[in-house]
N, C-alpha and C positions, 0 to 999 in steps of 0.2 A: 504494500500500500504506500503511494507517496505521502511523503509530509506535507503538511497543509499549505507551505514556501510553495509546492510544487504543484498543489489544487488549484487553491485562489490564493494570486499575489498581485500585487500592484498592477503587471499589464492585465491580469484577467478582467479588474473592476474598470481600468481603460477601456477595454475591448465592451465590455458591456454596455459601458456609456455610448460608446459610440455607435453601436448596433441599436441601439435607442432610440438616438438622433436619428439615425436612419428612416427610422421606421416613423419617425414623428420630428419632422425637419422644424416644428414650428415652437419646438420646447428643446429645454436643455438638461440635461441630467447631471447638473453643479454639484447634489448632494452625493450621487454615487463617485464624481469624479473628486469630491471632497475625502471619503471614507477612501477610498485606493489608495492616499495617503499615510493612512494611520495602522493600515491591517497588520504588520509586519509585529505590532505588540500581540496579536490575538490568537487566539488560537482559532480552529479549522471552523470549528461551528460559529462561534462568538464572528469570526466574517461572513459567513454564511447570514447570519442575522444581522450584523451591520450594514450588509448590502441590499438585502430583501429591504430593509427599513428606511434607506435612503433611496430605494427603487418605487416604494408607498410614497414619501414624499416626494419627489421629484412627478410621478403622474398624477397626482393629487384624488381623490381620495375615489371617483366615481371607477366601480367594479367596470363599468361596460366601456369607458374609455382607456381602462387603464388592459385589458381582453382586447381589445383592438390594436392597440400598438402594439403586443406581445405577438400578436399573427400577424402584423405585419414584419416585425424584425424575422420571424421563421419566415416568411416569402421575400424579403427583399435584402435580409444583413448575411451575407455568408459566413459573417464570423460568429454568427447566434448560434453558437453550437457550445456541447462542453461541458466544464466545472461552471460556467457561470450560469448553467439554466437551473441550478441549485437554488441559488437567491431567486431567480426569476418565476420557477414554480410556484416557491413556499409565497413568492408575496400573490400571485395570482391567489391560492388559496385562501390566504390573510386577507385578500380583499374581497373576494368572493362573501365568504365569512363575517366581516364587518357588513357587507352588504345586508343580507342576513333573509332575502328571497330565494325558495325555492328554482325562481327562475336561474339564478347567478351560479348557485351551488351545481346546477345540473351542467349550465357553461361553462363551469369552472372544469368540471369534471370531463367535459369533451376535449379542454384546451389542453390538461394533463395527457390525456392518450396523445393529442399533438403533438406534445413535448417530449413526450417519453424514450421517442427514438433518438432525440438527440443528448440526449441524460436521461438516465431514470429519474420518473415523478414518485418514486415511491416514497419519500420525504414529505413532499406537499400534499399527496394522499392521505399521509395522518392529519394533515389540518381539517380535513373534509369530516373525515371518516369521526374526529372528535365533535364536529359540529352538526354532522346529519350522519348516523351509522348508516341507517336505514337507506338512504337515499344513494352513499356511497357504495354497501355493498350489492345491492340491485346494478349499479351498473356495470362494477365488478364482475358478475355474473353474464353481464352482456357482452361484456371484453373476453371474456372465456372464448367467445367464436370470432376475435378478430382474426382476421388474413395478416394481420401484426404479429409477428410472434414478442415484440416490444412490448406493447398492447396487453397479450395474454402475459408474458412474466410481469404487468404490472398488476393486474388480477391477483396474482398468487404473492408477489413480492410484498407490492404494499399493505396488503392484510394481514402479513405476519404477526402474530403478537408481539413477538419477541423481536421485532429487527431491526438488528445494530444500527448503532448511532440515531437510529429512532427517537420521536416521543412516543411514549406507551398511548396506547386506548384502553382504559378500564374497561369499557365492556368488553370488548373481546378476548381480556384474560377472564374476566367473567364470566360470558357467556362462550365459553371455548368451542362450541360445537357450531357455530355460527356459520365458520368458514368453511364448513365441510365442504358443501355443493358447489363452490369455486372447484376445490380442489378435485373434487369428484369429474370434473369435466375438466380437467389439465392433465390427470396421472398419465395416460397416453398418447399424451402430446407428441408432434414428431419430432418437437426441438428441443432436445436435450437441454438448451439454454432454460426454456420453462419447466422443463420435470427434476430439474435442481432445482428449481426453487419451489418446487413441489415438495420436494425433499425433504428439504429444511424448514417450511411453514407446518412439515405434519412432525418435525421431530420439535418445535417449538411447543406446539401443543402437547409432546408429551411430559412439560416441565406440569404440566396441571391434571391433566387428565389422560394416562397411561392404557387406561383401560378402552377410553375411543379411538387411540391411538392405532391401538394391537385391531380393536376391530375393524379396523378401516382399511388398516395393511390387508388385512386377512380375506375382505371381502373385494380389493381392489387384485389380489392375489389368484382368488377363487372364482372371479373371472375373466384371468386374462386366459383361459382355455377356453370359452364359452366367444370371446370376442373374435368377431372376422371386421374384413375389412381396412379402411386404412387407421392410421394410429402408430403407436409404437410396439416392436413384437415382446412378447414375453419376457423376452432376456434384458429387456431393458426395463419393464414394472417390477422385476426380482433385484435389479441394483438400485432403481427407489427405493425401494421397499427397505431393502437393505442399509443404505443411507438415511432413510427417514428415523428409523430405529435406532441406533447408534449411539446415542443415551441411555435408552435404555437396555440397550446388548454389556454396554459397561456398568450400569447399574445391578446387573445382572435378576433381569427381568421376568421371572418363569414363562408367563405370556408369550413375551416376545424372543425370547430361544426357540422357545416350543415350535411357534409359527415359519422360523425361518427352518427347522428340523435336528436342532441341539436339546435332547431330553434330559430330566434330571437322572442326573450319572447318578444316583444314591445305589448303593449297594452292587455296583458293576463295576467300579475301579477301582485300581492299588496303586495311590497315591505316593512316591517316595520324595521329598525337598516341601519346599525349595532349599536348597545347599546352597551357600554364599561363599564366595574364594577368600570371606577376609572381616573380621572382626571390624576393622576401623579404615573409612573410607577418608579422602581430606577432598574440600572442595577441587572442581576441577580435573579429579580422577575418575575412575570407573570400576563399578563391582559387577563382580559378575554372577549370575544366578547359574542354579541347574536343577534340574528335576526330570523324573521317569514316572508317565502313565504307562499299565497295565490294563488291557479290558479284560476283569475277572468275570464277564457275565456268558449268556450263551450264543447271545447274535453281536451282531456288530454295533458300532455306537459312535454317533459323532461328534465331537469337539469344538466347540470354542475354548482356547484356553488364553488366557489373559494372567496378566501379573501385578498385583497391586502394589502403589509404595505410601508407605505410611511416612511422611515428610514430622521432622519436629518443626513446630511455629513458633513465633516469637512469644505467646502464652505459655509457651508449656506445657502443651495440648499435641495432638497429634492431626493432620489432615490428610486425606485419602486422595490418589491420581490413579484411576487405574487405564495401563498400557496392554494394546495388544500383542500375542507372542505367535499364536498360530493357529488354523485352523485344522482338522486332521479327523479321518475314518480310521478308527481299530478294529480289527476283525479279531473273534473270542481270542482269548490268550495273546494277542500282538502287544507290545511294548514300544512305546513311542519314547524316546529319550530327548530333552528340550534345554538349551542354553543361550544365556541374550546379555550383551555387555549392557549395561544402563548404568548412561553417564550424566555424574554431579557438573558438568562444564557451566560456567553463569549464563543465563539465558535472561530476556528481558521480559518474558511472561513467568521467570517465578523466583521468589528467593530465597536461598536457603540459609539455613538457619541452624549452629553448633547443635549437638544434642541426638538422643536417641529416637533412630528410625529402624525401619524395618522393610520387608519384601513378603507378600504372602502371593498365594496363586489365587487363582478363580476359575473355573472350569465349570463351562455351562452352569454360571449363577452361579456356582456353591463355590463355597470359601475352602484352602486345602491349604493347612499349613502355616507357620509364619516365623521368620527367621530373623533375629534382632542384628542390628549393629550399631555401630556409632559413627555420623559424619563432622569435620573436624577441622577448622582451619589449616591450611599447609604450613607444616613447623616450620616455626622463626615469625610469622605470621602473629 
């Protein structure tokens, strides 16, 4: 991901201004070309909202004047494209919103599919979707069948609960089950671009509701035999499906093992580890695990096996990350033997912390084992 220097800087809120003018020779955009000054303190979003807000005042306040210039910069500015249709959306939105008719809200929402191709609108979609859900996701529903595949990933994108750098919408962590019927007419989408983000809109929902989740997989699953036609083939609704889940396959999900074909091993294997090469690890080195399954049962049985690390935190507590290690069929009596360096190196998604951790397995959900050690500053340190 670029840094925000490298989103929106100084020439972008230029460029914006002047695809403006463009489009509206008879005004000037002072305030945006004011704020292109200043951004360089802010951070990514905090420009994003300085320029929406000097983009409202520079058109001055009327929703259908301020829709009009915005389609004329897409037909007449070549340079209206980009990181600056970010502010340009969200204030389309905001003005829409302030408006505060039924009529504006629905324009607002055609203007975003307009937009969409040339940035995603899915940012100025939460402005809608907080002011009218109702009215946003009805048409969400209608973009399901654009010839856009833009269009369609804004359908599924923007209705995320959970989607990053987002503002949330309370109801839709609410009422979780809302979004279904979007998604329900996207899973066989032909453009992989949109059944990612199918993906990831059904594995959002399973921060709240697990159980819709599995059902959803399972019924979008249990027809793709039954579907002809065009769409996407099978093998592609089993690596959604796949992906959607993915939370809770590390959560270690009974449900959702079960569905993708990982049963509860209880009483069918001989678990040996995990074995660790080394009492005391120091930051920026690497331990290494080991462990042997056994299938003691009488038919064969298949594997998820994962490795969890219990991390020390700055409380004095312990926090859980758990890592994939392999997936694997044992037939009665086979023995699968499994080894994985995992390394302490500084990353800037996590920090570690002196003090006592550990390694344990997980295997199709169940927990198997857990072996302590100690991670350490490097002596002399």
């Amino acid at each position: 991901m670029p840094f925000a220097d490298e989103m929106i800087d100084r020439r972008t809120a230029l460029d914006l201004a002047d695809a403006l003018e463009t489009a509206a020779p008879s005004t000037t955009s002072a305030r945006v070309r004011e704020v292109a000054e200043s951004l360089s303190a802010l951070s990514l979003r905090e420009r994003v909202d300085a320029l929406r807000a000097a983009m409202l005042q520079d058109l001055g306040e009327s929703y259908p004047a301020l829709a009009a210039v915005v389609r004329r910069a897409i037909r007449d500015a070549p340079t209206f494209r980009g990181w600056m249709i970010w502010p340009a959306s969200t204030a389309v939105a905001e003005s829409a919103a302030a408006d505060g008719s039924p009529a504006a809200t629905s324009d607002a929402l055609d203007l975003l599919a307009e937009l969409t191709g040339l940035l995603s609108s899915e940012f100025a979609l939460r402005i809608l979707m907080r002011y009218d859900l109702e009215q946003a996701l009805e048409r969400a529903l209608v973009w399901t069948g654009s010839e856009d595949e833009h269009v369609r990933r804004l359908a599924s994108e923007g209705t995320r609960p959970y989607l990053p750098w987002a503002v949330r919408v309370p109801r839709l962590i609410a009422e979780s089950g809302r979004t279904i019927p979007i998604l329900d007419r996207l899973h066989r989408d032909p453009s992989e671009y949109v059944r990612r983000s199918v993906a990831n809109h059904l594995n959002d929902l399973s921060r709240d509701d697990p159980a819709l989740v599995v059902a959803t997989a399972a019924r979008w699953l249990g027809a793709t035999d039954e579907a002809g036609g065009s769409g996407a083939p099978a093998a592609a609704t089993q690596k959604l499906v796949r992906h959607a889940l993915r939370t809770l396959l590390k959560q270690g999900d009974a449900s959702a093992l079960a569905l993708l074909g990982y049963p509860d091993p209880a009483g069918t294997l001989e678990v040996d580890g995990p074995h660790l090469d080394r009492e005391r690890v120091e930051m920026g080195d690497s331990i290494e695990l080991r462990a042997s399954v056994r299938n003691t049962g009488a038919e064969p049985v298949r594997l998820m096996i994962d490795y969890i690390v219990h991390h020390a935190t700055a409380a004095g507590t312990q926090s859980t990350k758990t890592f994939k290690l392999t997936t694997a069929s044992l037939d009665p009596g086979q023995e699968l033997t499994v080894r994985k360096a995992h390394s302490f190196r500084p990353i800037t998604t996590r920090r570690y912390y002196d003090g006592p951790h550990a390694i344990s397995l997980q295997i199709n959900g169940v927990a198997y084992g857990r072996q302590d050690f100690h991670l350490g500053s490097p002596s002399g340190d």
